[in-house]
Biotite code that builds the C-alpha atoms (Angstrom):
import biotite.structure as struc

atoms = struc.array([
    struc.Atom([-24.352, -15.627, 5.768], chain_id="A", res_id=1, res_name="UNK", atom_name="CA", element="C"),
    struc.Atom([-21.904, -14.267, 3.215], chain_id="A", res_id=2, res_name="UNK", atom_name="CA", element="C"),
    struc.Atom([-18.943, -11.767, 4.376], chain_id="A", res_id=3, res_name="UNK", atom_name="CA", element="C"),
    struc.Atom([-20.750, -8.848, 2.999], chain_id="A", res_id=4, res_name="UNK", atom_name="CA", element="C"),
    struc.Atom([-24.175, -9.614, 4.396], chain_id="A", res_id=5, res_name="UNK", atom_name="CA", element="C"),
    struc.Atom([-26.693, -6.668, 5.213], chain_id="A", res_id=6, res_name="UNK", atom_name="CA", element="C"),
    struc.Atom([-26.849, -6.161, 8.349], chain_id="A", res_id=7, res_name="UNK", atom_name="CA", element="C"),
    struc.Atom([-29.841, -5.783, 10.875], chain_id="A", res_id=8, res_name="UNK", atom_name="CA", element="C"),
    struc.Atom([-31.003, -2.794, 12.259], chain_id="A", res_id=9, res_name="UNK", atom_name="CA", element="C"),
    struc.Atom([-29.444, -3.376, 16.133], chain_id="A", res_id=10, res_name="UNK", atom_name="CA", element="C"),
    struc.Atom([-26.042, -4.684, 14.554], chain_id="A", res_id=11, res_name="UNK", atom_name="CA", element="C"),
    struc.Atom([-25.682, -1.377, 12.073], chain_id="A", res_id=12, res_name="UNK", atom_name="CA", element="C"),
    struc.Atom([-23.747, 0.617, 14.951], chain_id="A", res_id=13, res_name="UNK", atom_name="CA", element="C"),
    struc.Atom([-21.354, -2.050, 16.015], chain_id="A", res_id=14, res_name="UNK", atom_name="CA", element="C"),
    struc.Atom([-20.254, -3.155, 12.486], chain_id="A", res_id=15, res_name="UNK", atom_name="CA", element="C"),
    struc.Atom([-19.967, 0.002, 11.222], chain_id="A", res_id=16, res_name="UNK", atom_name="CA", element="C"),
    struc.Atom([-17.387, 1.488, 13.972], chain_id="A", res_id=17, res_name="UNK", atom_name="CA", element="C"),
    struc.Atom([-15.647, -2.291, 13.361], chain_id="A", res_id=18, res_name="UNK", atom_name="CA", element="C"),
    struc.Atom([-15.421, -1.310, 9.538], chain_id="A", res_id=19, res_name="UNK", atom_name="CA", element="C"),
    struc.Atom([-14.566, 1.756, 10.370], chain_id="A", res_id=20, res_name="UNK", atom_name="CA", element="C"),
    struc.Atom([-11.257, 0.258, 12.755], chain_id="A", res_id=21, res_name="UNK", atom_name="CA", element="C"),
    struc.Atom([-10.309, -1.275, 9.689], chain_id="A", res_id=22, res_name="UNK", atom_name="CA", element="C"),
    struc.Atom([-9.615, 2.171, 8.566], chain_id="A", res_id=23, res_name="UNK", atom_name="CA", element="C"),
    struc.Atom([-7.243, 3.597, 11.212], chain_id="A", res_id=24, res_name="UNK", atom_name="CA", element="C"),
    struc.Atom([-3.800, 2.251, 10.271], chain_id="A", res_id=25, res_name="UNK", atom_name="CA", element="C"),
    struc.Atom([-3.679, 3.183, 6.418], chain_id="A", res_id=26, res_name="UNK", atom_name="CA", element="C"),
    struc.Atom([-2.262, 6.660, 7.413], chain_id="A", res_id=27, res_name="UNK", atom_name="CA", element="C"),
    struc.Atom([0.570, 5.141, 8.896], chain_id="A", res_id=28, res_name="UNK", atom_name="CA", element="C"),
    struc.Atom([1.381, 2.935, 6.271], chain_id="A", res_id=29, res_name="UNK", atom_name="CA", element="C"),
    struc.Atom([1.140, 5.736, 3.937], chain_id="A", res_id=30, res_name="UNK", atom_name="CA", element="C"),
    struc.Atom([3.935, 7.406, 6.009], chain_id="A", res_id=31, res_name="UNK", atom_name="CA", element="C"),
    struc.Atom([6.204, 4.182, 6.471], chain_id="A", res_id=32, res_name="UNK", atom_name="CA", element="C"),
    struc.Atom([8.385, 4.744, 3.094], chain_id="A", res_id=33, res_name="UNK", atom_name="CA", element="C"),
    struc.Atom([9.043, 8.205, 4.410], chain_id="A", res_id=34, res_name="UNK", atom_name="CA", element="C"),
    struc.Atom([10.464, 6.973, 7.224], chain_id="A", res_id=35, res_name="UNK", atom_name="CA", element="C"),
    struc.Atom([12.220, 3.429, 6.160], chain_id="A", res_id=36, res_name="UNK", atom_name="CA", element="C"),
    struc.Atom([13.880, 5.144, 3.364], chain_id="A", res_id=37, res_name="UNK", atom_name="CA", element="C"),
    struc.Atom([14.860, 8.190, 5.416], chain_id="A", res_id=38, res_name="UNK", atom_name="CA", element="C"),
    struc.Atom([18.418, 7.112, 5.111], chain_id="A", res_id=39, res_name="UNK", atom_name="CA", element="C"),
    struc.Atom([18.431, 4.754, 1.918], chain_id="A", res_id=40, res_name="UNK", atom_name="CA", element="C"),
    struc.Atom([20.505, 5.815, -0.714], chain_id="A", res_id=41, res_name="UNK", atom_name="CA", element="C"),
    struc.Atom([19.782, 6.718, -4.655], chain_id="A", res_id=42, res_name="UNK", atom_name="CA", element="C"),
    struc.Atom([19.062, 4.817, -7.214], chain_id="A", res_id=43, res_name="UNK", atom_name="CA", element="C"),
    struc.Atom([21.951, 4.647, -9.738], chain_id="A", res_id=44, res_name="UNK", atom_name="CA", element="C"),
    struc.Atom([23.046, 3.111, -12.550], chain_id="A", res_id=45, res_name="UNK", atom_name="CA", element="C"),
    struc.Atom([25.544, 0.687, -11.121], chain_id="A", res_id=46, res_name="UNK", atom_name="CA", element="C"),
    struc.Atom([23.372, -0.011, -8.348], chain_id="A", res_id=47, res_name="UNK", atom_name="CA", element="C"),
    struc.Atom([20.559, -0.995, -10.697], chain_id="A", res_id=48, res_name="UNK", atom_name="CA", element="C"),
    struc.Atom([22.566, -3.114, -12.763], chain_id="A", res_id=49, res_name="UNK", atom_name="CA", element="C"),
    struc.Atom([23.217, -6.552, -10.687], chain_id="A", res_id=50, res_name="UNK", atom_name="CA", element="C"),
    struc.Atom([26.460, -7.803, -10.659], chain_id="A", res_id=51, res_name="UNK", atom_name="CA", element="C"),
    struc.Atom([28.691, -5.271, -11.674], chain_id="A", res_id=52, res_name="UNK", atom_name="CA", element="C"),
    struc.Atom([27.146, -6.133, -15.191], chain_id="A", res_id=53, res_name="UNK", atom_name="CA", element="C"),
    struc.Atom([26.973, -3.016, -17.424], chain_id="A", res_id=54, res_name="UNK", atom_name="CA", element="C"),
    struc.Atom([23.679, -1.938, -18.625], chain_id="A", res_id=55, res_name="UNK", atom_name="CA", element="C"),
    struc.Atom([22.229, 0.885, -20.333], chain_id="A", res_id=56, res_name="UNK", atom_name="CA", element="C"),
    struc.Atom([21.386, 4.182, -18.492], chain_id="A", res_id=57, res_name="UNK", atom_name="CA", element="C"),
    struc.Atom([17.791, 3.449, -19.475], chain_id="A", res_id=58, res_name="UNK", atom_name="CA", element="C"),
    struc.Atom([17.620, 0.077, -17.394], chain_id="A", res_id=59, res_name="UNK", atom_name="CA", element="C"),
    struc.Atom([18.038, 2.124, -14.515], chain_id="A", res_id=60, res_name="UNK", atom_name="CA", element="C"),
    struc.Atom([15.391, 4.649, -15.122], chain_id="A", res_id=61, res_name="UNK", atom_name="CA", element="C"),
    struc.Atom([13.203, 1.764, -15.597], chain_id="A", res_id=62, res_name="UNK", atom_name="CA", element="C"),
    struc.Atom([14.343, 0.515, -12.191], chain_id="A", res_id=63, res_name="UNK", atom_name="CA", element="C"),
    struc.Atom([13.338, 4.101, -10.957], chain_id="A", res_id=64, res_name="UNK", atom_name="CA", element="C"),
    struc.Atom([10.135, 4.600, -12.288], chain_id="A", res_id=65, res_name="UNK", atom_name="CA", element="C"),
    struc.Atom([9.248, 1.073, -11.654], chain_id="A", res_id=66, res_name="UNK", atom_name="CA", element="C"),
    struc.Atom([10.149, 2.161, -7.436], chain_id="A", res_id=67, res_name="UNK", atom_name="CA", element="C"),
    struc.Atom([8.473, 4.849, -7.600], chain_id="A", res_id=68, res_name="UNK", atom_name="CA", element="C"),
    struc.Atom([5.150, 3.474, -9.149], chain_id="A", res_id=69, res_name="UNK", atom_name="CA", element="C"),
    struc.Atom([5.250, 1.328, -6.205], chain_id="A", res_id=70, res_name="UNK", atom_name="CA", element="C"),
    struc.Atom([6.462, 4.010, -3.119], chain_id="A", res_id=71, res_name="UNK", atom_name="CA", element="C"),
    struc.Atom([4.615, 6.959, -4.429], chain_id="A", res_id=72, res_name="UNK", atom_name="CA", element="C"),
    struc.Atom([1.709, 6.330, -7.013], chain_id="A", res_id=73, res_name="UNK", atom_name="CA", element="C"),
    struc.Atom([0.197, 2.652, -5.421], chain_id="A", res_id=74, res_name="UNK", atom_name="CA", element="C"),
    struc.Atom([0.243, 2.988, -1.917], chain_id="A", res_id=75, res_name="UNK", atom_name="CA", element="C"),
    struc.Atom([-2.665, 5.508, -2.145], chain_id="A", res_id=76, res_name="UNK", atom_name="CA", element="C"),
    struc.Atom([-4.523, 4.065, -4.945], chain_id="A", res_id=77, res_name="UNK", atom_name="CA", element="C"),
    struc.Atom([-4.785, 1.149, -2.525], chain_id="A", res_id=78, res_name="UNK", atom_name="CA", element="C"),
    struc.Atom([-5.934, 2.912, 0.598], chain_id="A", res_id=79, res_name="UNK", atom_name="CA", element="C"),
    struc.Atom([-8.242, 5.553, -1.299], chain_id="A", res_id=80, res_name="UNK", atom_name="CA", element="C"),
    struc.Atom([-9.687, 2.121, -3.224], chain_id="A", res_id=81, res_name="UNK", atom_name="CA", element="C"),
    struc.Atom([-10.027, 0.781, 0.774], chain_id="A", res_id=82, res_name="UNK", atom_name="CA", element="C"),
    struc.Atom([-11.904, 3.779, 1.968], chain_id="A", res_id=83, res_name="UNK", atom_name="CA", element="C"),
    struc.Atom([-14.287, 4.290, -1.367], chain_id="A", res_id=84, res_name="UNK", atom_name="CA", element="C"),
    struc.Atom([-15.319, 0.345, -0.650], chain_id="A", res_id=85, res_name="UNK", atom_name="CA", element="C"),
    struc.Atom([-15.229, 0.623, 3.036], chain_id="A", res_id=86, res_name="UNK", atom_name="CA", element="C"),
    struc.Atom([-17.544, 3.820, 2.636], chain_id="A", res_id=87, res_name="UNK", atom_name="CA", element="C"),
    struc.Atom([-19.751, 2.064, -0.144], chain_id="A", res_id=88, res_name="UNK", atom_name="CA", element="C"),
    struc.Atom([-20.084, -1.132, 2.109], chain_id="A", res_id=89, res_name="UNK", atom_name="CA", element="C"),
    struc.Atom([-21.559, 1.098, 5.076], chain_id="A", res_id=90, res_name="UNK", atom_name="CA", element="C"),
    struc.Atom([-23.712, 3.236, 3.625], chain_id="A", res_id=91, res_name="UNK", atom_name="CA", element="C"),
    struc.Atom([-25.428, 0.548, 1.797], chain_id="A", res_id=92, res_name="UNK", atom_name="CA", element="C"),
    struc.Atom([-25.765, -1.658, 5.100], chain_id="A", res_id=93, res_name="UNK", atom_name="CA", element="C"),
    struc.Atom([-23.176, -4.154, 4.713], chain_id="A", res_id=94, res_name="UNK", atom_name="CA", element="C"),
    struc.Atom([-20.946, -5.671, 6.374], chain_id="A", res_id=95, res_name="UNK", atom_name="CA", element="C"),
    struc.Atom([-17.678, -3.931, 5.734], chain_id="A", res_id=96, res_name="UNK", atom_name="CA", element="C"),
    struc.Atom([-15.518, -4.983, 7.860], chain_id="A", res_id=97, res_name="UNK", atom_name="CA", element="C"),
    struc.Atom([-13.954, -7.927, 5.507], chain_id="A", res_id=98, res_name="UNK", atom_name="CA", element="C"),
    struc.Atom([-13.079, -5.359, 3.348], chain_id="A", res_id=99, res_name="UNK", atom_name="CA", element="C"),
    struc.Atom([-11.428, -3.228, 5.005], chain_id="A", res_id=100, res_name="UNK", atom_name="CA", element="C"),
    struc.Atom([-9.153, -5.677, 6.394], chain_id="A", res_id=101, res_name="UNK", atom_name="CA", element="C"),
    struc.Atom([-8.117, -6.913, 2.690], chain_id="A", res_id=102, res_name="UNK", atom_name="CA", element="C"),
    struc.Atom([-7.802, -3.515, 1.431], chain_id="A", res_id=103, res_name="UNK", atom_name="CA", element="C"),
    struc.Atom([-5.270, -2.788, 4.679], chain_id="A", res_id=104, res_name="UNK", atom_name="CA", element="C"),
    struc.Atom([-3.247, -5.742, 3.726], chain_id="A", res_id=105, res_name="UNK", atom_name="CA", element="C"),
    struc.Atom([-3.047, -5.209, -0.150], chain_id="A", res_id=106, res_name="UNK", atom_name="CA", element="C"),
    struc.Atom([-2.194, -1.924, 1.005], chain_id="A", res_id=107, res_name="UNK", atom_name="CA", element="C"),
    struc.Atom([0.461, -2.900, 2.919], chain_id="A", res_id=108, res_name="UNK", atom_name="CA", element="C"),
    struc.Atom([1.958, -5.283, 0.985], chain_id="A", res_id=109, res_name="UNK", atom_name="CA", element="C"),
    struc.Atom([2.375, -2.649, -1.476], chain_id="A", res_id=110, res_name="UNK", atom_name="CA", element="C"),
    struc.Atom([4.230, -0.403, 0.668], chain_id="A", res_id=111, res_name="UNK", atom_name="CA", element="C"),
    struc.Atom([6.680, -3.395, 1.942], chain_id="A", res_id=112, res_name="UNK", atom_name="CA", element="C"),
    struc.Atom([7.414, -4.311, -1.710], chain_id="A", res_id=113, res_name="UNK", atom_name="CA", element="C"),
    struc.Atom([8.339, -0.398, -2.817], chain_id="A", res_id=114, res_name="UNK", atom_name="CA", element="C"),
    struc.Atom([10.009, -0.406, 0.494], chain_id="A", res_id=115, res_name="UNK", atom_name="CA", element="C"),
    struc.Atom([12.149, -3.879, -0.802], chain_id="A", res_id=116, res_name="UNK", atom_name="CA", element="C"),
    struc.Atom([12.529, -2.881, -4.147], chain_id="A", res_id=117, res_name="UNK", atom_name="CA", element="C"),
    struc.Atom([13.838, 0.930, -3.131], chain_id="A", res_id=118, res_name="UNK", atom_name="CA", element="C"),
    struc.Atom([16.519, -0.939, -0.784], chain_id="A", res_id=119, res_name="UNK", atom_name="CA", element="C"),
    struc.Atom([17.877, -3.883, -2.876], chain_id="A", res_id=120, res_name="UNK", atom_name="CA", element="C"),
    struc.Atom([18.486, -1.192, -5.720], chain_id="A", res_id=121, res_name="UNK", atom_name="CA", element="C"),
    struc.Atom([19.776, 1.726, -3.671], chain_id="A", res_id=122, res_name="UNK", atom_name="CA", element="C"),
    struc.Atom([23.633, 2.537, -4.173], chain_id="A", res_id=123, res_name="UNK", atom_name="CA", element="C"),
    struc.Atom([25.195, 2.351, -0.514], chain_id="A", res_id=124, res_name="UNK", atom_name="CA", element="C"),
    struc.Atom([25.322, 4.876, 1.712], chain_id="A", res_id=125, res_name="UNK", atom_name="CA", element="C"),
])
């Protein structure tokens, strides 16, 4: 039995409101930068630059776009990618479960490292 396995009639119900589960906490990790970085400063050129080494102002608008790929742009790539297999995997009589539980933790990995990566470069509040 593989983790994607088509299902039986009598187990269709069950698996599907368990792949559906799987589903329920990606709106709240969509929302978690919002709140974690409520109070987290800008990202500025000396706070880019580690050490107190001087670098150019376009290191730190790499550091910028690089955070906000991460805290804007993949968080719901990732969940929309979860829900579009998720979807796929019920409809077609799978198993989907599995899936949904890797997509939620890709996802959220995601939003912990544009989470990280905002903080460590923030200037102090």
């Amino acid at each position: 039995m593989t983790a994607v396995a088509y299902l039986r009639r009598e187990q269709r119900t069950g698996e599907a409101l368990l792949g559906l589960a799987t589903l329920a906490p990606l709106p709240l990790l969509l929302l978690l930068p919002g709140w974690m970085l409520a109070s987290a400063g800008a990202i500025t050129q000396a706070a880019a630059c580690p050490g107190g080494v001087r670098c150019s102002p376009f290191a730190a608008e790499r550091v910028r776009a690089v955070v906000e790929v991460l805290t804007v742009w993949a968080p719901p790539i990732a969940a929309g990618a979860t829900v579009a297999a998720v979807l796929w995997l019920l409809l077609a009589r799978r198993r989907a479960w599995p899936v949904g539980l890797l997509g939620l933790a890709i996802t959220a990995a995601v939003v912990i490292a544009g989470i990280e990566l905002h903080t460590v470069n923030a200037a102090p509040v």
